[in-house]
PLY file of the C-alpha trace (Angstrom):
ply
format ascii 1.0
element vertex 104
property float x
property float y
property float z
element edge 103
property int vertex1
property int vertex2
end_header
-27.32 -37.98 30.00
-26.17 -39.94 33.11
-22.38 -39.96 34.41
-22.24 -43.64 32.47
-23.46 -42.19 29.33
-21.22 -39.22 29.54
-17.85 -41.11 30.16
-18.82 -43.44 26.84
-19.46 -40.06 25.04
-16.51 -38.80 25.75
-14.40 -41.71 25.15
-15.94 -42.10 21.70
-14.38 -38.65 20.47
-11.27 -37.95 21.99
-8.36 -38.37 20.30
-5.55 -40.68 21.68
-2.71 -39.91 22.67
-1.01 -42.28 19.82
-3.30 -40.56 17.20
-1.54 -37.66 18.38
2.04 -38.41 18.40
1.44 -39.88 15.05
0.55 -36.81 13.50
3.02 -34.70 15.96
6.04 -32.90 13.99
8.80 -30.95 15.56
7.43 -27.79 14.21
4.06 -28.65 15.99
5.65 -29.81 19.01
7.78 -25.71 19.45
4.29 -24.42 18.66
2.13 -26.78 21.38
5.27 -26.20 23.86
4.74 -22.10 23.10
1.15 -21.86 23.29
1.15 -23.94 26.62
3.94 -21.51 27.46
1.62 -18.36 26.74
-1.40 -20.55 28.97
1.25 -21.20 32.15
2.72 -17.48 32.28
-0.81 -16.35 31.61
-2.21 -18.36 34.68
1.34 -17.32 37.07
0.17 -13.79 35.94
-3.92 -14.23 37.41
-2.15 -15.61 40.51
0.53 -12.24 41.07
-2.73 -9.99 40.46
-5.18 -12.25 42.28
-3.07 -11.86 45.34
-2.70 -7.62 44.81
-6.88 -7.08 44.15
-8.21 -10.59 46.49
-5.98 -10.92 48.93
-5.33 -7.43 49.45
-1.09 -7.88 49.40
1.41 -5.10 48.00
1.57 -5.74 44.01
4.66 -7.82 43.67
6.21 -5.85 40.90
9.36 -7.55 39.95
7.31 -11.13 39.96
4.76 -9.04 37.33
7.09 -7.50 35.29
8.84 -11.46 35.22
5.79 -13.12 34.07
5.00 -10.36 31.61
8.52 -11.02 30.27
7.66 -14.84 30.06
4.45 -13.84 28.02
6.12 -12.20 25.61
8.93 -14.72 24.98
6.23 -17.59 24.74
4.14 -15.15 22.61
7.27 -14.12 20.05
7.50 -17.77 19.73
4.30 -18.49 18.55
4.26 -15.47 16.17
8.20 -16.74 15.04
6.29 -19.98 14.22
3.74 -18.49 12.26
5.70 -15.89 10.51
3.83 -12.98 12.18
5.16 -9.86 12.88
4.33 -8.26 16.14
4.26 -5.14 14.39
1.02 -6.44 12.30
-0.42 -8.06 15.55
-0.41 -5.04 17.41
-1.84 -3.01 14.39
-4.54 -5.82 13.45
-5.42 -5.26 17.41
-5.79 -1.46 17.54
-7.75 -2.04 14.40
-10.11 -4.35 15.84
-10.51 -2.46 19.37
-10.89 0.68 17.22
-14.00 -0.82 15.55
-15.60 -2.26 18.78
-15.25 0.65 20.91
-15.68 3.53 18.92
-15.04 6.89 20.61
-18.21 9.16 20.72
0 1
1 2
2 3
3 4
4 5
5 6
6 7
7 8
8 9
9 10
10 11
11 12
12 13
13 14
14 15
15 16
16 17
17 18
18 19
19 20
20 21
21 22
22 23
23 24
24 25
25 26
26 27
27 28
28 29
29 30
30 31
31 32
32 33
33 34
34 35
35 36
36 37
37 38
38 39
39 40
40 41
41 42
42 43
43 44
44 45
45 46
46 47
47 48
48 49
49 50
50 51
51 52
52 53
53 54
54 55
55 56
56 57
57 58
58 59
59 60
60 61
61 62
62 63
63 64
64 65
65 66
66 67
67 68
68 69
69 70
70 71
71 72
72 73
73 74
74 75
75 76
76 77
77 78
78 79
79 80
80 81
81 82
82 83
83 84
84 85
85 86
86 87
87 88
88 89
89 90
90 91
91 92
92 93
93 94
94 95
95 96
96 97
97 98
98 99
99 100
100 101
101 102
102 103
């Protein structure tokens, strides 16, 4: 598939923006700001440890502890959307781990 080929493949199946707001609520407008909230902190996260193992720099602790702070505001959000406890996501986790890495 050439570049040409590729761009008309592409444009055939994504979905417009105005398809989008169309079908946008404000419930899934909280949730899409949360989950991009949960990607952003995430990413700021990477960057604070990137800079402690690549680049070799003293572990910024307080800018750590921030971001981890971020994550779990953005993260209660999403499971306040979804009506999730984070009691049940940390159990469904330990659960799941417990099953994939099963101690000898």
């Amino acid at each position: 598939m050439n570049k040409n080929e590729y761009s008309k493949f592409v444009q055939s199946r994504v979905k417009s923006g105005e398809d989008i707001l169309a079908s946008l609520t404000p419930e899934k407008a909280e949730i899409w700001h949360m989950g991009t909230g949960v990607s952003t902190e995430a990413g700021e996260l990477l960057d604070a440890i990137k800079k402690y193992v690549v680049y070799e720099k003293d572990a910024d602790l307080e800018n750590i502890v921030e971001e981890l702070g971020d994550l779990e505001f953005y993260l209660e959000g999403v499971r306040q959307q979804f009506n999730i406890d984070r009691d049940a996501t940390i159990k469904h986790n330990v659960n799941k781990l417990s099953v994939r890495y099963q101690q000898k």
